[in-house]
PLY file of the C-alpha trace (Angstrom):
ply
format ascii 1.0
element vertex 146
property float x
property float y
property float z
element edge 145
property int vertex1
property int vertex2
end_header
140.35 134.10 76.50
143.33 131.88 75.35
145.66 134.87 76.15
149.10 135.31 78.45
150.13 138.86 78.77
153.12 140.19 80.93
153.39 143.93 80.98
155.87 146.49 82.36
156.61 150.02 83.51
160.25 151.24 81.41
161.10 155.24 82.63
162.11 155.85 79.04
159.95 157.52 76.63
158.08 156.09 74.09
160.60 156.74 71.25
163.43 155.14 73.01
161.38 152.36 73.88
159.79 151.27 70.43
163.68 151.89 69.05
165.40 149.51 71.33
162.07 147.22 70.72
162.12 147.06 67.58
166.05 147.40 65.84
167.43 145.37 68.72
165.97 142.35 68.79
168.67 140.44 69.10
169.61 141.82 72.46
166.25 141.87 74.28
163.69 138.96 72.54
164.95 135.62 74.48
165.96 135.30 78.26
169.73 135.01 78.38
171.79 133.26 78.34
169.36 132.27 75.14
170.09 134.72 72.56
167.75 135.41 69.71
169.26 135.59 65.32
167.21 137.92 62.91
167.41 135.89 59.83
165.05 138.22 57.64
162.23 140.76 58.98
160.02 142.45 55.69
158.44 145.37 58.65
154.93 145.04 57.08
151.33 142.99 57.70
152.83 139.94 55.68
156.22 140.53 55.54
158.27 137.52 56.59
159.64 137.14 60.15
162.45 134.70 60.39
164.31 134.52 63.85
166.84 131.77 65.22
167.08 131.07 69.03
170.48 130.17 70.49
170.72 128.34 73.42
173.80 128.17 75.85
174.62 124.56 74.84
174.15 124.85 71.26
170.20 124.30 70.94
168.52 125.91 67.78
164.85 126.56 67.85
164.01 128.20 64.38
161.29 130.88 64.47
159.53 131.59 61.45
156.11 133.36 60.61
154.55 136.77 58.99
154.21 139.92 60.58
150.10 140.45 60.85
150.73 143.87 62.46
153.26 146.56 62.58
152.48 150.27 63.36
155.89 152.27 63.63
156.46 153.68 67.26
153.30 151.96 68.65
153.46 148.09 68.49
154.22 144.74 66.27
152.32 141.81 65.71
153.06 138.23 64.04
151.70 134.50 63.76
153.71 131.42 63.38
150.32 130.05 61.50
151.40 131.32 57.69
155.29 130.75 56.83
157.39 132.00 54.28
155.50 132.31 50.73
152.21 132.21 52.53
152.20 128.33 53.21
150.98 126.87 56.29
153.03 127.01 59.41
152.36 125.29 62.86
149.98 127.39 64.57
150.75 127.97 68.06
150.07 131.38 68.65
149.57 135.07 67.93
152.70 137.60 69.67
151.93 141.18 70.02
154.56 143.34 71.04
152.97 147.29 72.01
154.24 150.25 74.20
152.11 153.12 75.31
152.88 156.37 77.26
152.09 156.07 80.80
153.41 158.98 83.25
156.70 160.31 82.48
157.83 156.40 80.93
156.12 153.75 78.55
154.20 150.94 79.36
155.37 148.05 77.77
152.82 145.18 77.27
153.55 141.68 75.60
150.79 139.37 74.86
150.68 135.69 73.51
147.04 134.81 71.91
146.71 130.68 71.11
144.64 128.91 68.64
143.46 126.36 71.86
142.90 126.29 75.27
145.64 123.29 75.26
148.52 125.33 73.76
147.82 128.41 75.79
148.28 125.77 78.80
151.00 124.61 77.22
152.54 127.84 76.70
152.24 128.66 80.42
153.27 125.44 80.96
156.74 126.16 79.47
157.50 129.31 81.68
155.89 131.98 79.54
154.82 134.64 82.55
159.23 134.14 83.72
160.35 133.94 80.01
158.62 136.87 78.72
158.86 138.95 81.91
162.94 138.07 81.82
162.92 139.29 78.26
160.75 142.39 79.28
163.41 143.12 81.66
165.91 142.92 79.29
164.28 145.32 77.06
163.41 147.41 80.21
167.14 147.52 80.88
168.35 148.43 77.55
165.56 150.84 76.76
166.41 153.16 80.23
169.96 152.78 79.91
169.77 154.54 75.64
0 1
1 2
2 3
3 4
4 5
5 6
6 7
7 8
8 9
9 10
10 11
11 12
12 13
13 14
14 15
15 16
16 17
17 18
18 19
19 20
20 21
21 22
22 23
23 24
24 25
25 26
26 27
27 28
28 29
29 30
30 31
31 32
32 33
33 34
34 35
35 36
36 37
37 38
38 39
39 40
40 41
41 42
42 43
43 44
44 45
45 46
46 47
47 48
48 49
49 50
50 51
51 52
52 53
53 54
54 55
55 56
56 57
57 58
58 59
59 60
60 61
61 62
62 63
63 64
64 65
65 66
66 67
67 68
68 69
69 70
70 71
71 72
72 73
73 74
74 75
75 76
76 77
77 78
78 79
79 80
80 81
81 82
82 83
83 84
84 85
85 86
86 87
87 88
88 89
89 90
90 91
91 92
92 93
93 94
94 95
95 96
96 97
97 98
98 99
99 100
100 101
101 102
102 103
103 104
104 105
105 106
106 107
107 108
108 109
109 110
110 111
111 112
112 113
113 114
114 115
115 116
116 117
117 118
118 119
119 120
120 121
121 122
122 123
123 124
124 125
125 126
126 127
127 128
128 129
129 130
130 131
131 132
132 133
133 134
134 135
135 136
136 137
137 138
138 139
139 140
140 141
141 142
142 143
143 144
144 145
């Protein structure tokens, strides 16, 4: 399978978990010192999903795409592949975003699903397993300390 996945254990409840996960973005999505922009977000399969990454010496990387998937408290889904008005983006990848109960906490599980073999190298290639797992910990962080 073309697929990277990191997952984690949080000791917060579900609730606290998807909250954190979902309305702050902007705290958790990138590995500081990057810092991640909501531009727009329409919550629905479809809706629009525009993000801007900042890095620590002024880099930009836009993020744009369409939610494919979001089921309140459980997980999100979206696909750089279809941009804004439903034209073509560059298609790199599929990001699903879920949490789960597991024990007394939630299990929180990211996944990246690629289009080729090539860009899920490529992908892993760039640091996903520390980049995601940072961000995870971020999220981790925020979610037990709510």
């Amino acid at each position: 399978m073309k697929e990277l996945s990191v997952t984690l254990l949080i000791d917060a409840p579900v609730a606290t978990v998807w909250d954190v996960m979902a309305n702050r973005q902007e705290e958790w999505f990138c590995p500081a010192p990057w810092r991640a922009a909501v531009i727009e977000q329409d919550r629905r399969p479809g809706g629009v999903n525009r993000m801007m990454f900042h890095g620590p010496d002024g880099e930009e990387m836009p993020q744009e795409g369409i939610f494919l998937a979001w089921e309140e408290g459980r997980m999100f889904a979206g696909t750089d592949a279809i941009v804004g008005d439903l034209q073509p983006g560059e298609p790199f990848m599929i990001g699903i975003w879920e949490v789960a109960p597991e024990g007394k906490g939630t299990r929180f599980t990211g996944r990246a699903r690629h289009w080729t073999e090539e860009a899920r190298k490529q992908h892993q290639d760039m640091g996903f397993e520390a980049g995601w797992m940072a961000a995870a910990e971020q999220l981790k962080a925020l979610a037990e300390a709510a």
